[in-house]
VEXNUNU-59890 format. One record per residue (C-alpha): x, y, z. Coordinates in nm, 3 decimals, decimal comma, padded with zeros to 5 digits. Layout:
<r <X; Y; Z>> ...
END
This chain:
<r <02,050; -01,015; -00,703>> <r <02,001; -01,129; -00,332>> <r <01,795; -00,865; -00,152>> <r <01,415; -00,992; -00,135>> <r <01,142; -00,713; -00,217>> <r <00,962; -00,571; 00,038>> <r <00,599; -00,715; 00,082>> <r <00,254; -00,580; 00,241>> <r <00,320; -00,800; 00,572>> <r <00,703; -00,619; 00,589>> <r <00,491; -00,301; 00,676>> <r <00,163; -00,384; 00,726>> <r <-00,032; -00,261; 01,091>> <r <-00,048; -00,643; 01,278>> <r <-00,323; -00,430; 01,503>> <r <-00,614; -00,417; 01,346>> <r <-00,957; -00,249; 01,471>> <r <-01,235; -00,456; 01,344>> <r <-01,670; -00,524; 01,413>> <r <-01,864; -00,791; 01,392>> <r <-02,174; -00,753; 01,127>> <r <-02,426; -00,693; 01,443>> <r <-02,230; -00,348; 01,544>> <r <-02,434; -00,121; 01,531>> <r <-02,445; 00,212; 01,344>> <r <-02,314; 00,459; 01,636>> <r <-02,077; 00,172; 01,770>> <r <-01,905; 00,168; 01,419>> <r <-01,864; 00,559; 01,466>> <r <-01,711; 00,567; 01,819>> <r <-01,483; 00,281; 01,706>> <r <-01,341; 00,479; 01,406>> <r <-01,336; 00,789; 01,621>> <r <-01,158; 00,591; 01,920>> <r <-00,892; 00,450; 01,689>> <r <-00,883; 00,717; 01,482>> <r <-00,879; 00,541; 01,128>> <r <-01,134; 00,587; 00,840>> <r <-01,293; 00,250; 00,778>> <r <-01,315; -00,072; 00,962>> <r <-01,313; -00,474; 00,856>> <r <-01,618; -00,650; 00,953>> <r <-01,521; -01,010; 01,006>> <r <-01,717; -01,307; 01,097>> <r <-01,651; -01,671; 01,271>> <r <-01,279; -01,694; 01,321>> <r <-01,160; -01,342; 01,184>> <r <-01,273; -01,401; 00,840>> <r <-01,307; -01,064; 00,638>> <r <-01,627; -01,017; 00,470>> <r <-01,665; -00,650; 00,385>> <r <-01,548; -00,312; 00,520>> <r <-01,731; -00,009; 00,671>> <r <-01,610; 00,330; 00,525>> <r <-01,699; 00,687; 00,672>> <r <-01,817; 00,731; 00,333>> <r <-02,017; 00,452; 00,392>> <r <-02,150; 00,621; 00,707>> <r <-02,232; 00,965; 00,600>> <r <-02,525; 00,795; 00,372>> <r <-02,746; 00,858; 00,667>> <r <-02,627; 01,200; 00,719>> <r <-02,659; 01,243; 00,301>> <r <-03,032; 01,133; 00,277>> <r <-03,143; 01,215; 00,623>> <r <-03,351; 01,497; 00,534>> <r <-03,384; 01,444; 00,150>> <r <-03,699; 01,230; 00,016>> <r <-03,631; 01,103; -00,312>> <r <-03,893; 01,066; -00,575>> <r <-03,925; 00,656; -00,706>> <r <-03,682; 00,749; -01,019>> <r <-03,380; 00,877; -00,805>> <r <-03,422; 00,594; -00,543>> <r <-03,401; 00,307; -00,839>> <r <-03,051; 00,538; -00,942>> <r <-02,924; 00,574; -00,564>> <r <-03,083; 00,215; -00,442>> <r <-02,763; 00,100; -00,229>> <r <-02,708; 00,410; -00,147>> <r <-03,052; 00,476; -00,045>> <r <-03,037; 00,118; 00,180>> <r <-02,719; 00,148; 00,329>> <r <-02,876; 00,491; 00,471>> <r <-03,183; 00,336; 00,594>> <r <-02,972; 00,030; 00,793>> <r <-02,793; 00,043; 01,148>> <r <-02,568; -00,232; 01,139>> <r <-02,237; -00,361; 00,989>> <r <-02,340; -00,622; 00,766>> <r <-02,610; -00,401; 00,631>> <r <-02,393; -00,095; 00,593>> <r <-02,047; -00,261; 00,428>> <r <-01,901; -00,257; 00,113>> <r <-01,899; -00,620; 00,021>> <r <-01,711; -00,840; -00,093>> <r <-01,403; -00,659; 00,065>> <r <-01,127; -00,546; -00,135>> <r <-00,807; -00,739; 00,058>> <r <-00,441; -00,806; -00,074>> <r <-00,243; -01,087; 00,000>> <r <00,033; -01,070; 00,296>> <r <00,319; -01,187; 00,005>> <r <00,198; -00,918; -00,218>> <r <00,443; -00,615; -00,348>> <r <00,429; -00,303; -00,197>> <r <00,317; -00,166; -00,585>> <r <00,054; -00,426; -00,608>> <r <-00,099; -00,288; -00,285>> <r <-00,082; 00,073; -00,397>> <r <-00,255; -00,036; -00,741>> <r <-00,500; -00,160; -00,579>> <r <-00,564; 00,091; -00,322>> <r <-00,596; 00,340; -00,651>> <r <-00,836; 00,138; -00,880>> <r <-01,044; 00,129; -00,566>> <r <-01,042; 00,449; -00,445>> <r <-00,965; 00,322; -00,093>> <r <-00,697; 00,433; 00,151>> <r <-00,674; 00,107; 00,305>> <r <-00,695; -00,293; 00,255>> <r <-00,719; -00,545; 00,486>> <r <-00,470; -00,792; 00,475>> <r <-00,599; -01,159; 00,473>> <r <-00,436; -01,482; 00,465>> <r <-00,532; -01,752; 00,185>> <r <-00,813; -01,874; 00,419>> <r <-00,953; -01,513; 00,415>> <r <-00,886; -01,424; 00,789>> <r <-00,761; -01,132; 00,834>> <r <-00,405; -01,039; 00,980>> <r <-00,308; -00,721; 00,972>> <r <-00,406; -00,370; 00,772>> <r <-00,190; -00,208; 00,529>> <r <-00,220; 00,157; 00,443>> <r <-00,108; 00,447; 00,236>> <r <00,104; 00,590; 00,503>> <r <00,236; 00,195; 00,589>> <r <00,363; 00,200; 00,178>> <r <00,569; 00,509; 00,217>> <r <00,773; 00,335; 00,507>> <r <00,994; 00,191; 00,278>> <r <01,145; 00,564; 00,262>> <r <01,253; 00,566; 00,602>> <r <01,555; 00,296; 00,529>> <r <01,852; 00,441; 00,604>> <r <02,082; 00,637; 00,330>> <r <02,357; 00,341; 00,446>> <r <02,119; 00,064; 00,381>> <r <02,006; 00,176; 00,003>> <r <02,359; 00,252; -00,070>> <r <02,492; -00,098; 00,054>> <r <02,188; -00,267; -00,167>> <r <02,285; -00,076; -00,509>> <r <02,621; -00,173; -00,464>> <r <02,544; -00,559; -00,395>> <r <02,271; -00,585; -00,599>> <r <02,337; -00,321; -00,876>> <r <02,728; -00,258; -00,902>> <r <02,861; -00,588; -00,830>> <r <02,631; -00,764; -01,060>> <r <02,641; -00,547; -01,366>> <r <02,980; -00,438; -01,358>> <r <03,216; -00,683; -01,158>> <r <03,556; -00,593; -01,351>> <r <03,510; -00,198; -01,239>> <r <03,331; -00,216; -00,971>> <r <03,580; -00,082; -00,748>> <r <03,567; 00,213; -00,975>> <r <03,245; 00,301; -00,940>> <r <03,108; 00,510; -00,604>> <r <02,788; 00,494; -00,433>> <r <02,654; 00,806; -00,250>> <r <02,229; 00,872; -00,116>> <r <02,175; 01,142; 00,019>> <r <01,805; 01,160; 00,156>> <r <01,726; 00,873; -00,054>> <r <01,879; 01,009; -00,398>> <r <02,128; 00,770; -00,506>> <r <02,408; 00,917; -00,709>> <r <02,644; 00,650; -00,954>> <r <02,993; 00,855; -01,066>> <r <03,268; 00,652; -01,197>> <r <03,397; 00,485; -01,517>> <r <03,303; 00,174; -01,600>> <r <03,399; -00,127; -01,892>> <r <03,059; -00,180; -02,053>> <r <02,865; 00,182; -02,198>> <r <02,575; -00,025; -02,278>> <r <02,536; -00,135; -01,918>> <r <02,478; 00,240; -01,760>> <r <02,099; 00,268; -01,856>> <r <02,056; -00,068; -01,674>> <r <02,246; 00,036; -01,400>> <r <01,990; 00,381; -01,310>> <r <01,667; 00,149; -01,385>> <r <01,790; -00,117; -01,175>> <r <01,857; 00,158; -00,890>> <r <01,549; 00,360; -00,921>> <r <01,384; 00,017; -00,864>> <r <01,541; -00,013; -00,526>> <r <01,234; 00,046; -00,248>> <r <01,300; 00,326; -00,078>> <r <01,518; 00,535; -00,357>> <r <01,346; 00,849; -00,385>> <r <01,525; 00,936; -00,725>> <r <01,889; 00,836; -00,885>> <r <02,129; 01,091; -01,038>> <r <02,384; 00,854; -01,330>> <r <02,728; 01,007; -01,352>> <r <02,859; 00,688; -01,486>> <r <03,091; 00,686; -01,787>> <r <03,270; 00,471; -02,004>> <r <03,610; 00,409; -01,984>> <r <03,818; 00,466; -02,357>> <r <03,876; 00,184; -02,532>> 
END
Protein backbone atom coordinates (compact mmCIF):
# COMPACT_ATOMS: atom_id res chain seq x y z
CA UNK A 1 0.00 0.00 0.00
CA UNK A 2 1.85 3.35 -0.81
CA UNK A 3 -0.70 6.16 -0.73
CA UNK A 4 -0.42 8.03 2.81
CA UNK A 5 -3.91 8.91 4.53
CA UNK A 6 -5.07 12.14 4.47
CA UNK A 7 -4.51 14.13 7.81
CA UNK A 8 -6.25 17.31 9.57
CA UNK A 9 -3.21 19.66 8.33
CA UNK A 10 -3.93 18.14 4.44
CA UNK A 11 -7.22 20.23 4.79
CA UNK A 12 -7.13 22.16 7.60
CA UNK A 13 -7.89 26.40 7.26
CA UNK A 14 -3.88 27.74 7.86
CA UNK A 15 -6.02 31.24 8.49
CA UNK A 16 -7.25 31.28 11.57
CA UNK A 17 -9.37 34.20 13.35
CA UNK A 18 -8.43 34.24 16.92
CA UNK A 19 -8.70 36.87 20.50
CA UNK A 20 -6.73 37.37 23.11
CA UNK A 21 -8.49 36.60 26.72
CA UNK A 22 -8.92 40.63 27.28
CA UNK A 23 -11.42 40.90 24.05
CA UNK A 24 -14.09 41.99 25.06
CA UNK A 25 -17.69 40.74 24.85
CA UNK A 26 -18.98 42.88 21.67
CA UNK A 27 -15.37 42.62 20.07
CA UNK A 28 -15.76 38.73 20.14
CA UNK A 29 -19.21 39.32 18.29
CA UNK A 30 -18.05 41.66 15.47
CA UNK A 31 -15.08 39.30 14.99
CA UNK A 32 -17.31 36.19 14.43
CA UNK A 33 -19.68 38.35 12.43
CA UNK A 34 -16.65 39.89 10.31
CA UNK A 35 -15.23 36.46 9.54
CA UNK A 36 -18.22 34.87 9.47
CA UNK A 37 -17.42 31.61 11.54
CA UNK A 38 -19.18 30.37 14.76
CA UNK A 39 -16.57 30.28 17.48
CA UNK A 40 -13.15 31.67 17.95
CA UNK A 41 -9.63 30.35 19.73
CA UNK A 42 -8.51 32.49 22.46
CA UNK A 43 -4.76 32.14 22.62
CA UNK A 44 -2.24 33.59 24.86
CA UNK A 45 1.76 34.44 24.77
CA UNK A 46 3.02 33.05 21.51
CA UNK A 47 -0.31 31.63 19.93
CA UNK A 48 -0.88 29.12 22.55
CA UNK A 49 -4.61 27.86 22.58
CA UNK A 50 -6.26 27.98 25.83
CA UNK A 51 -10.00 27.79 25.29
CA UNK A 52 -12.55 28.72 22.60
CA UNK A 53 -15.48 31.21 22.48
CA UNK A 54 -18.71 29.69 20.96
CA UNK A 55 -21.93 31.74 19.89
CA UNK A 56 -23.46 29.41 22.19
CA UNK A 57 -21.19 30.62 24.55
CA UNK A 58 -22.34 34.17 23.75
CA UNK A 59 -26.03 33.97 23.75
CA UNK A 60 -25.71 33.24 27.76
CA UNK A 61 -26.14 36.93 28.14
CA UNK A 62 -28.92 37.14 25.77
CA UNK A 63 -30.42 33.70 27.70
CA UNK A 64 -30.37 35.18 31.29
CA UNK A 65 -30.58 38.82 30.47
CA UNK A 66 -33.95 39.32 31.66
CA UNK A 67 -34.47 36.09 33.76
CA UNK A 68 -33.57 36.24 37.69
CA UNK A 69 -33.01 32.93 38.95
CA UNK A 70 -33.95 31.87 42.40
CA UNK A 71 -30.50 30.50 44.60
CA UNK A 72 -31.53 26.69 43.59
CA UNK A 73 -31.46 27.21 39.71
CA UNK A 74 -28.28 29.42 39.88
CA UNK A 75 -26.24 26.46 41.93
CA UNK A 76 -27.79 24.10 38.67
CA UNK A 77 -26.90 26.80 35.86
CA UNK A 78 -23.63 28.28 37.87
CA UNK A 79 -21.24 28.48 34.65
CA UNK A 80 -23.82 29.23 32.80
CA UNK A 81 -25.04 31.84 35.04
CA UNK A 82 -21.10 33.38 35.14
CA UNK A 83 -20.23 33.17 31.72
CA UNK A 84 -23.49 35.49 31.29
CA UNK A 85 -22.50 37.90 33.85
CA UNK A 86 -18.63 38.32 32.25
CA UNK A 87 -17.45 40.55 29.18
CA UNK A 88 -14.33 39.12 28.24
CA UNK A 89 -12.66 36.09 26.54
CA UNK A 90 -11.01 34.39 29.23
CA UNK A 91 -14.08 34.74 31.34
CA UNK A 92 -16.51 33.65 28.66
CA UNK A 93 -14.49 30.39 27.02
CA UNK A 94 -14.93 26.95 27.14
CA UNK A 95 -11.74 25.78 28.72
CA UNK A 96 -9.49 23.66 28.36
CA UNK A 97 -10.04 23.73 24.50
CA UNK A 98 -10.90 20.76 22.66
CA UNK A 99 -7.83 20.70 19.79
CA UNK A 100 -6.61 17.72 17.51
CA UNK A 101 -3.31 17.14 16.47
CA UNK A 102 -2.07 18.39 12.82
CA UNK A 103 -0.96 14.37 12.06
CA UNK A 104 -4.33 13.27 13.14
CA UNK A 105 -6.87 11.24 10.63
CA UNK A 106 -9.47 12.94 9.06
CA UNK A 107 -11.98 10.23 11.22
CA UNK A 108 -10.24 11.05 14.38
CA UNK A 109 -11.14 14.73 13.82
CA UNK A 110 -14.75 14.03 12.96
CA UNK A 111 -14.99 11.76 16.25
CA UNK A 112 -14.04 14.24 18.03
CA UNK A 113 -15.93 17.02 16.63
CA UNK A 114 -19.15 14.56 17.47
CA UNK A 115 -18.40 13.53 21.14
CA UNK A 116 -18.07 17.27 21.57
CA UNK A 117 -20.77 18.62 19.98
CA UNK A 118 -18.54 21.18 18.24
CA UNK A 119 -18.33 22.12 14.56
CA UNK A 120 -14.84 23.03 14.80
CA UNK A 121 -11.25 22.31 16.53
CA UNK A 122 -8.39 24.19 16.57
CA UNK A 123 -5.49 22.65 15.35
CA UNK A 124 -2.37 22.90 17.66
CA UNK A 125 1.04 21.73 17.41
CA UNK A 126 2.66 19.50 20.31
CA UNK A 127 3.68 22.77 22.07
CA UNK A 128 -0.07 23.77 22.06
CA UNK A 129 0.18 26.78 19.59
CA UNK A 130 -2.15 26.85 17.39
CA UNK A 131 -1.78 26.49 13.45
CA UNK A 132 -4.55 26.26 11.62
CA UNK A 133 -8.56 25.33 12.13
CA UNK A 134 -10.14 22.33 10.82
CA UNK A 135 -13.85 22.09 10.23
CA UNK A 136 -16.79 20.02 9.21
CA UNK A 137 -16.95 21.46 5.81
CA UNK A 138 -12.72 21.19 5.65
CA UNK A 139 -13.44 17.00 6.33
CA UNK A 140 -15.73 16.64 3.40
CA UNK A 141 -12.90 18.01 1.03
CA UNK A 142 -11.55 14.80 0.63
CA UNK A 143 -14.72 14.30 -1.81
CA UNK A 144 -13.64 16.74 -4.18
CA UNK A 145 -10.54 14.38 -5.50
CA UNK A 146 -10.98 13.73 -8.80
CA UNK A 147 -12.92 10.43 -10.21
CA UNK A 148 -9.17 9.82 -12.03
CA UNK A 149 -7.32 10.14 -8.83
CA UNK A 150 -9.57 7.50 -6.63
CA UNK A 151 -9.59 5.23 -9.53
CA UNK A 152 -5.67 5.33 -10.02
CA UNK A 153 -5.38 4.72 -5.95
CA UNK A 154 -7.75 1.46 -5.94
CA UNK A 155 -5.91 0.13 -8.62
CA UNK A 156 -2.31 0.74 -6.99
CA UNK A 157 -3.23 0.26 -3.73
CA UNK A 158 -6.22 -2.23 -3.97
CA UNK A 159 -5.90 -4.27 -7.35
CA UNK A 160 -2.31 -4.62 -7.68
CA UNK A 161 -1.78 -5.67 -4.17
CA UNK A 162 -4.53 -8.18 -3.67
CA UNK A 163 -4.70 -9.63 -6.92
CA UNK A 164 -1.33 -9.28 -8.94
CA UNK A 165 -1.80 -12.51 -11.27
CA UNK A 166 -5.35 -10.94 -12.67
CA UNK A 167 -4.97 -7.75 -12.27
CA UNK A 168 -5.07 -6.89 -15.76
CA UNK A 169 -8.42 -8.51 -15.66
CA UNK A 170 -9.96 -6.56 -13.39
CA UNK A 171 -11.44 -2.78 -14.39
CA UNK A 172 -11.67 0.24 -12.38
CA UNK A 173 -14.48 2.78 -13.08
CA UNK A 174 -15.83 6.07 -10.31
CA UNK A 175 -18.17 7.77 -11.33
CA UNK A 176 -18.92 10.77 -8.87
CA UNK A 177 -16.94 9.04 -6.36
CA UNK A 178 -18.67 5.44 -6.61
CA UNK A 179 -16.07 3.07 -7.45
CA UNK A 180 -17.25 0.09 -9.41
CA UNK A 181 -14.76 -3.45 -9.45
CA UNK A 182 -16.08 -5.91 -12.58
CA UNK A 183 -13.81 -8.58 -13.65
CA UNK A 184 -12.70 -12.14 -12.80
CA UNK A 185 -10.22 -12.71 -10.62
CA UNK A 186 -7.87 -16.01 -9.18
CA UNK A 187 -8.60 -15.82 -5.45
CA UNK A 188 -12.84 -15.79 -4.40
CA UNK A 189 -11.81 -15.28 -0.93
CA UNK A 190 -10.00 -12.07 -1.80
CA UNK A 191 -13.27 -10.05 -3.22
CA UNK A 192 -14.71 -9.02 0.27
CA UNK A 193 -11.23 -7.56 0.97
CA UNK A 194 -11.07 -5.99 -2.15
CA UNK A 195 -14.71 -3.64 -1.53
CA UNK A 196 -13.52 -2.95 2.27
CA UNK A 197 -10.21 -1.98 1.22
CA UNK A 198 -11.94 0.44 -1.48
CA UNK A 199 -14.67 1.86 0.57
CA UNK A 200 -11.73 2.83 2.85
CA UNK A 201 -10.23 4.97 0.17
CA UNK A 202 -10.87 8.93 1.36
CA UNK A 203 -12.92 10.36 -0.86
CA UNK A 204 -15.02 7.08 -2.18
CA UNK A 205 -18.46 7.97 -1.67
CA UNK A 206 -19.66 4.24 -2.00
CA UNK A 207 -18.20 0.99 -4.03
CA UNK A 208 -20.37 -1.26 -6.24
CA UNK A 209 -18.22 -5.26 -6.33
CA UNK A 210 -18.86 -6.96 -9.64
CA UNK A 211 -15.86 -9.08 -9.10
CA UNK A 212 -16.00 -12.81 -9.74
CA UNK A 213 -14.07 -15.78 -9.60
CA UNK A 214 -12.60 -17.30 -12.33
CA UNK A 215 -13.52 -21.50 -12.66
CA UNK A 216 -11.15 -23.58 -11.46
Amino acid sequence: MTTQPFTVADVMTKKVVAVLPGAEFKEIVATMERWKVTAVPVVEGEGRVVGVVSEADLLLKEEFHDHRLGFVEQLRHLEATAKAGSRRAGDLMTSPAVTVAPEASLPRAARLMAAHRVKRLPVVGADGTIQGIVSRSDLLKVFLRPDDDLAAEVRDDVVEHLFPLSRHQVDVHVDGGVVTLSGEVHDRTRIALAERLARAVEGVVDVRCELTAQAA
